[in-house]
GUDO-818359 format. One record per residue (C-alpha): x, y, z; residue in three letters; residue number from 1. Coordinates in nm, 4 decimals. Example, Ala and Ser with C-alpha at 12.3 -4.5 7.8 and 13.67 -1.06 7.14 Angstrom:
<rs>
((1.2300, -0.4500, 0.7800), ALA, 1)
((1.3670, -0.1060, 0.7140), SER, 2)
</rs>
This chain:
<rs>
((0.0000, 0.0000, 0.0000), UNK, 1)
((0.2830, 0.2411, 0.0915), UNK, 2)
((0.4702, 0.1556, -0.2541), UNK, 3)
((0.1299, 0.2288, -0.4498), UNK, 4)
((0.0804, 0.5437, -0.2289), UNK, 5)
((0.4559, 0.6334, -0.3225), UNK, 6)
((0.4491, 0.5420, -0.7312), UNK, 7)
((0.6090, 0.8091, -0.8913), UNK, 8)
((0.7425, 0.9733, -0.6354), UNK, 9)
((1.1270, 0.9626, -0.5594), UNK, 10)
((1.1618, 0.8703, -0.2265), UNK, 11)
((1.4317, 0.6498, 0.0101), UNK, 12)
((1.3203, 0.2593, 0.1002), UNK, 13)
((1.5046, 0.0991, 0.3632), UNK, 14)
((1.4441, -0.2760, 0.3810), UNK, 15)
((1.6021, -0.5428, 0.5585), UNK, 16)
((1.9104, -0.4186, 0.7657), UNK, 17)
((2.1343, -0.1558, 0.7007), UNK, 18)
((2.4302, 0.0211, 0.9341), UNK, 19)
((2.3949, 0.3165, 1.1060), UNK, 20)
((2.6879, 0.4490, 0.8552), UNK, 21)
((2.5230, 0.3372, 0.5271), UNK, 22)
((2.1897, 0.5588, 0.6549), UNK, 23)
((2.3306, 0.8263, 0.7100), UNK, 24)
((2.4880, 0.8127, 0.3734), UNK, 25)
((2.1318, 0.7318, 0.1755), UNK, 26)
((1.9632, 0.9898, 0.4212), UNK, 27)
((2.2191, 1.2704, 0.2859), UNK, 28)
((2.1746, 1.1427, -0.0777), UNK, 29)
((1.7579, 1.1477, -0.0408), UNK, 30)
((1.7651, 1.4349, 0.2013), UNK, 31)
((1.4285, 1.6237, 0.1500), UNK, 32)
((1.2671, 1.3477, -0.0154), UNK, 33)
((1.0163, 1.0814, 0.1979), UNK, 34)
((1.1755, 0.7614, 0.3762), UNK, 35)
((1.0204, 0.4469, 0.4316), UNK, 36)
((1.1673, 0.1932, 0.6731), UNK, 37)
((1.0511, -0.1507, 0.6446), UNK, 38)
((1.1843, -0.4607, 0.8158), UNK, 39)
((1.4562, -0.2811, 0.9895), UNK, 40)
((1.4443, -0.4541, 1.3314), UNK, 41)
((1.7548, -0.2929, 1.4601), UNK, 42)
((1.5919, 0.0970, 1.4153), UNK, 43)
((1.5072, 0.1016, 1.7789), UNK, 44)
((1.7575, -0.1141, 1.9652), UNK, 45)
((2.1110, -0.0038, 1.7844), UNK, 46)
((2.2103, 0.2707, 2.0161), UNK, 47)
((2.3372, 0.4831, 1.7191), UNK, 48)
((2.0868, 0.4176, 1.5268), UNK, 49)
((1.8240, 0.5173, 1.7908), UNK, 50)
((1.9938, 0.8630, 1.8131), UNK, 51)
((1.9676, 0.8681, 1.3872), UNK, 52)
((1.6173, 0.8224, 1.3987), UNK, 53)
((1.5641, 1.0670, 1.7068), UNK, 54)
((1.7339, 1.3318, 1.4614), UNK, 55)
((1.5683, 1.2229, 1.1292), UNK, 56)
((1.1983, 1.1989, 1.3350), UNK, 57)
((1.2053, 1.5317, 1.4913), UNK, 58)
((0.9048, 1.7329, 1.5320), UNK, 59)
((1.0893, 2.0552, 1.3983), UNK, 60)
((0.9898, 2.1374, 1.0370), UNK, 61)
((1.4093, 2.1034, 0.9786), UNK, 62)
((1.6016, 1.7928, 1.0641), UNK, 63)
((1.9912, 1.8125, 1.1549), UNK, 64)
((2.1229, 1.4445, 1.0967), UNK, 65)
((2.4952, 1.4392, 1.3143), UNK, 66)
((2.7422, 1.1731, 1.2402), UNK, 67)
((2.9477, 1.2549, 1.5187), UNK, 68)
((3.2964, 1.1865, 1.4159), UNK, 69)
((3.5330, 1.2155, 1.1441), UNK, 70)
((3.4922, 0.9377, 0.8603), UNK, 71)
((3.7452, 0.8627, 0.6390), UNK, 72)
((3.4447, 0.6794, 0.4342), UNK, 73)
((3.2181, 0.9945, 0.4312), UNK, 74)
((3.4984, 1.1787, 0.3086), UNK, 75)
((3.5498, 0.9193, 0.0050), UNK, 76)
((3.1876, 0.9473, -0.0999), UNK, 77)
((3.1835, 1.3255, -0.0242), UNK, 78)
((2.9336, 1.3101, 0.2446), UNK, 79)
((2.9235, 1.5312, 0.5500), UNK, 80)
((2.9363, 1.4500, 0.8804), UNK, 81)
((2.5960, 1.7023, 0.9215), UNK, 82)
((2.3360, 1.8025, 0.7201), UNK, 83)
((1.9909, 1.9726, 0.7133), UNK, 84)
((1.6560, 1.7364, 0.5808), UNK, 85)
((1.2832, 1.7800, 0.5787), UNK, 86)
((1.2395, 1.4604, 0.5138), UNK, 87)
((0.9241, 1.2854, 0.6771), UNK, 88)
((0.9543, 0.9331, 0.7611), UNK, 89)
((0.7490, 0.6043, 0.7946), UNK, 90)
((0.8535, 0.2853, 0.9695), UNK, 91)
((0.6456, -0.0413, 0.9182), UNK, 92)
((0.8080, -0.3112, 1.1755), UNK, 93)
((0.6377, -0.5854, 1.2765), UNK, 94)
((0.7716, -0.5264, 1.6707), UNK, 95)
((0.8864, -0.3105, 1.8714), UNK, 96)
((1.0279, -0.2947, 2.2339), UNK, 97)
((1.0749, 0.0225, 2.4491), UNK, 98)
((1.4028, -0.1065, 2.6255), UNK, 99)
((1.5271, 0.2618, 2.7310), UNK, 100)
((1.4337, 0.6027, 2.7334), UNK, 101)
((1.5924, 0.6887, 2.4140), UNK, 102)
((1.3573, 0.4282, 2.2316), UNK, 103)
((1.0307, 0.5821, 2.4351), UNK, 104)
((1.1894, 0.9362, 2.3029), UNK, 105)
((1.2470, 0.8403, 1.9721), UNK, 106)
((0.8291, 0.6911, 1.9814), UNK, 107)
((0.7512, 1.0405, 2.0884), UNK, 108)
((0.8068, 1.1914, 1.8145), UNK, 109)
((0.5946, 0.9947, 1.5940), UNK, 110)
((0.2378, 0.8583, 1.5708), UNK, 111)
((0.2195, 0.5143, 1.6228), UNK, 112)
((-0.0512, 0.3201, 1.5144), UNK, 113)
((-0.1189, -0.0400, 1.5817), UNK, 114)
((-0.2372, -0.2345, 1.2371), UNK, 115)
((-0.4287, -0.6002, 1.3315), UNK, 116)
((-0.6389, -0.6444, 1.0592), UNK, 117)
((-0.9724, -0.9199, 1.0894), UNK, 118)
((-0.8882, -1.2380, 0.9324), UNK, 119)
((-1.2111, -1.1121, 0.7385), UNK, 120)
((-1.0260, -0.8026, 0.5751), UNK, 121)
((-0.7299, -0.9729, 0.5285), UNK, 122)
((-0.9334, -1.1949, 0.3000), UNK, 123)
((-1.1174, -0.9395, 0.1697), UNK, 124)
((-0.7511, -0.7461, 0.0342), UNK, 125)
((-0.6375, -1.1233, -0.0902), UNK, 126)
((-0.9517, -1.1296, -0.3276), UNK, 127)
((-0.8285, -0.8663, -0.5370), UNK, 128)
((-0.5243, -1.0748, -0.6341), UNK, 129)
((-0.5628, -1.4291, -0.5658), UNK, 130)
((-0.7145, -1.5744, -0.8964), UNK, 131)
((-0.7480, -1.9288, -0.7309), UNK, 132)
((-1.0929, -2.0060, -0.6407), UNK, 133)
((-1.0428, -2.2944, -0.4200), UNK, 134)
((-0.8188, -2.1637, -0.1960), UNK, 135)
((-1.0465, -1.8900, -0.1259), UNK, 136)
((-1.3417, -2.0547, -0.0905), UNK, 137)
((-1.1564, -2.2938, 0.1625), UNK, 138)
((-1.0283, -1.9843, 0.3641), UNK, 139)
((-1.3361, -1.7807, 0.3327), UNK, 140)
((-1.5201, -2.1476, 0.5316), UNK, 141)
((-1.2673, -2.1397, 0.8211), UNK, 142)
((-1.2126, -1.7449, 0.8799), UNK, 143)
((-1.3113, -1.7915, 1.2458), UNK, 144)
((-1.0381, -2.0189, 1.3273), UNK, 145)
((-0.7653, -1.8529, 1.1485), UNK, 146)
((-0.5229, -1.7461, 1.5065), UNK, 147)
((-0.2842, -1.5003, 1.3173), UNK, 148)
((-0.4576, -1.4274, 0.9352), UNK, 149)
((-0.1796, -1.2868, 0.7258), UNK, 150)
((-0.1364, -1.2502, 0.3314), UNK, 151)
((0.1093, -1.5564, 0.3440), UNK, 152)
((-0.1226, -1.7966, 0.4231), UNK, 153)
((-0.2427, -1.8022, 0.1156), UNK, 154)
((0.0684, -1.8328, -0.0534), UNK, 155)
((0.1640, -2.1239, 0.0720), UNK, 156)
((-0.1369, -2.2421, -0.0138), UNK, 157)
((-0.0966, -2.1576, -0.3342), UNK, 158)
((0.2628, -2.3193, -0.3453), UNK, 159)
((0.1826, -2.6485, -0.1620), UNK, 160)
((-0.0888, -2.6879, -0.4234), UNK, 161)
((0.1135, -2.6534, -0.6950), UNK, 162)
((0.3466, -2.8763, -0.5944), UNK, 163)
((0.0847, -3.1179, -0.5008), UNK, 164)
((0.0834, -3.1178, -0.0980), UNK, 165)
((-0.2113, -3.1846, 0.0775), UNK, 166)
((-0.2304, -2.8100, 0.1564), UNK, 167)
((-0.5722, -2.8275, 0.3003), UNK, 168)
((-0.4228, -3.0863, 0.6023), UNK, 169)
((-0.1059, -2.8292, 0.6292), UNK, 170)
((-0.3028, -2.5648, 0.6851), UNK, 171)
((-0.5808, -2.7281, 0.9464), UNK, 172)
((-0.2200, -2.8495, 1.0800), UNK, 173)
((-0.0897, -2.4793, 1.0981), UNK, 174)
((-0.4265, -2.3436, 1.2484), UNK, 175)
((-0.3754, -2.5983, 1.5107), UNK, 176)
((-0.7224, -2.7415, 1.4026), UNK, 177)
((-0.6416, -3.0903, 1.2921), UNK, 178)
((-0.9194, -3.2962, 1.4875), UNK, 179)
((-1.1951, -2.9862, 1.3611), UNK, 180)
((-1.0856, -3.0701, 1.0599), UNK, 181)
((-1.1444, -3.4515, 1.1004), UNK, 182)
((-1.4615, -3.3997, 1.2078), UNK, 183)
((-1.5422, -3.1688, 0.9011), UNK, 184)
((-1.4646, -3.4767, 0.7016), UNK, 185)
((-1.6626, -3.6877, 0.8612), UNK, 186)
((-1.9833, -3.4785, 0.8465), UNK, 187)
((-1.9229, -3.4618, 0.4802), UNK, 188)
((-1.8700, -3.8653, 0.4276), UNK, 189)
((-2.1846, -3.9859, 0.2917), UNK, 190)
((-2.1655, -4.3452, 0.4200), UNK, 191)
((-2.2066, -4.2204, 0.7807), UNK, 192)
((-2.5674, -4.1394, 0.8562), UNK, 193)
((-2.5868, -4.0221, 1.2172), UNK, 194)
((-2.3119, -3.8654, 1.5125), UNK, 195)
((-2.2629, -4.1772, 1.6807), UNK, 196)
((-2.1223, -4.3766, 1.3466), UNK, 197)
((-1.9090, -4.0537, 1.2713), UNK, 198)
((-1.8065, -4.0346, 1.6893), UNK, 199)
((-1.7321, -4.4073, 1.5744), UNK, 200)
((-1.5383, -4.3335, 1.2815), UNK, 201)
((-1.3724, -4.0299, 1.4766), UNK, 202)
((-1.2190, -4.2748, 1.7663), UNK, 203)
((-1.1307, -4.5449, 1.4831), UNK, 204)
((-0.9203, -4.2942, 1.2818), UNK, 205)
((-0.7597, -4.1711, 1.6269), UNK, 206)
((-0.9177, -3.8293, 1.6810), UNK, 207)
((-1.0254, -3.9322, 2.0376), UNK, 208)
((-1.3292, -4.0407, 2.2508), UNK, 209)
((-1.6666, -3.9960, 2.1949), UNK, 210)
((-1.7001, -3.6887, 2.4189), UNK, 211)
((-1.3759, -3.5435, 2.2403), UNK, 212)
((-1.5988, -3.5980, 1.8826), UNK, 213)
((-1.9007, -3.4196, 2.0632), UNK, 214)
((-1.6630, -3.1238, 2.2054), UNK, 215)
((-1.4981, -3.0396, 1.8375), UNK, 216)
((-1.8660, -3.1396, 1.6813), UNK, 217)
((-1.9729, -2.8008, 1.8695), UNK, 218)
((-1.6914, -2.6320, 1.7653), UNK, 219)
((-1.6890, -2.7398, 1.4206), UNK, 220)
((-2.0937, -2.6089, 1.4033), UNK, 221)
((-1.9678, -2.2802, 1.5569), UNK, 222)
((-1.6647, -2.2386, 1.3200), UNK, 223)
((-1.8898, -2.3305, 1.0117), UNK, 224)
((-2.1875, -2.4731, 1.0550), UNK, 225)
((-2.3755, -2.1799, 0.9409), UNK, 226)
((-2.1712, -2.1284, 0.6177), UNK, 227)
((-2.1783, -2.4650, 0.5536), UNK, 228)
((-2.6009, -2.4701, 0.5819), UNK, 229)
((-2.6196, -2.1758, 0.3480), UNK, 230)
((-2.4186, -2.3558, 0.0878), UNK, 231)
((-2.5926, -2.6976, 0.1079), UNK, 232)
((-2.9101, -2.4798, 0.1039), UNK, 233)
</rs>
C-alpha cells in the first residue's frame, strides 16, 4: 500500500538491515525526499541508530542528521558528517520494544498506530489478487479459526498446491485445528448417517473419545456450521 501510495514519487526505502553508517549516507543522498523503513528490526535497539532516527523523526519542520565523528568513508563518498533534511519518515516493523528512554523518546516523536487487521479483511484485500478459487473458498469457510490471518497464508497455499501437498491438512495443521478438521470430514462422508457412526469413525481414525468428537462437533458447528447450511441450502 505504501509503494502504491509512493508510485512516482522519488523517495528512500530501507528494507532489511542496514548500518547506522550506510543511513546516514542514503539519508544525505535522499535528504528532503520521503523515507520508508521496512523490516529494519535494529531501528530502535542499535544505540546509534536510535539517536539517527531521534534526529531524522524530529518534530521541527528542519532535521539536523549528526554523524558525530570524522569518517574517512564519508569523506570518500563526499558526504558530511551534518546536514539539514525535511524529510518525513514512515517505519512499518512488525515489533517493537521500548528497552530505554531513548527508544520511548524516539516513539515520541511519531504517531504510532497499531495495524491487526480481521482475518475477514485480510481476506477481503487477498480477493483482489488471488485468482485461485479454491483456496479462497476454503479460507473464506474457516475465517473464524484462522489465530494469526496474514497474506502468506495463502501463498503457501498456493505453493503447496502446486506442488501437489495436501495443503488443506497443512493448513488445518498450521491453524492448530487438525481434529476440527477430522470432524469436518466426517460430516461430509456420505456413508455415515448419524453422530454416533461418525463419533465411531472419529475414535477409529484416532481423533479421540466420543465426548472429544461431541466437544470439536460443537466447535466445528460454531466455526462453520452456518456457512456450511447456506451452501448446502
Amino acid at each position: 500500500m505504501v509503494r502504491a501510495g509512493m508510485e512516482g514519487r522519488r523517495y528512500l526505502h530501507i528494507e532489511g538491515h542496514m548500518t547506522a553508517m550506510k543511513m546516514h549516507i542514503n539519508l544525505y543522498r535522499y535528504r528532503d525526499e520521503p523515507v520508508v523503513i521496512d523490516d529494519e528490526d535494529t531501528f530502535h535497539a542499535d544505540p546509534r541508530k536510535v539517536n539517527q532516527m531521534k534526529s531524522l523523526c524530529n518534530t521541527e519542520p528542519v532535521k539536523t542528521i549528526n554523524w558525530g565523528t570524522t569518517s574517512r568513508l564519508l569523506d570518500d563518498h563526499d558526504i558530511p558528517e551534518s546536514f539539514q533534511t525535511i524529510s518525513k519518515v514512515m517505519v512499518i516493523t512488525n515489533h517493537v520494544t521500548v528497552a530505554s528512554p531513548s527508544t520511548a523518546a524516539l516513539f515520541d516523536r511519531g504517531t504510532v498506530l497499531s495495524f491487526e487487521p480481521a482475518a475477514s479483511e485480510v481476506h477481503a484485500q487477498v480477493t483482489r489478487w488471488l485468482d485461485d478459487g479454491e483456496i479462497l473458498s476454503f479460507f473464506e469457510r474457516w475465517l473464524r479459526i484462522i489465530p494469526s490471518p496474514s497474506m502468506r497464508l495463502y501463498t503457501k497455499a498456493r505453493e503447496m498446491k502446486a506442488a501437489g501437498i495436501d495443503w488443506r491438512h497443512n493448513l488445518m495443521q498450521l491453524f492448530r485445528a487438525a481434529k476440527l478438521w477430522l470432524v469436518d470430514e466426517l460430516q461430509n462422508d456420505p456413508a455415515l448417517n448419524s453422530e454416533e457412526e461418525r463419533a465411531t469413525a472419529f475414535a477409529t481414525r484416532r481423533g479421540g473419545s466420543r465426548a472429544t468428537y461431541y466437544r470439536h462437533l460443537k466447535r466445528w458447528r460454531k466455526a462453520v456450521g452456518d456457512w456450511t447450511d447456506a451452501r448446502r441450502s
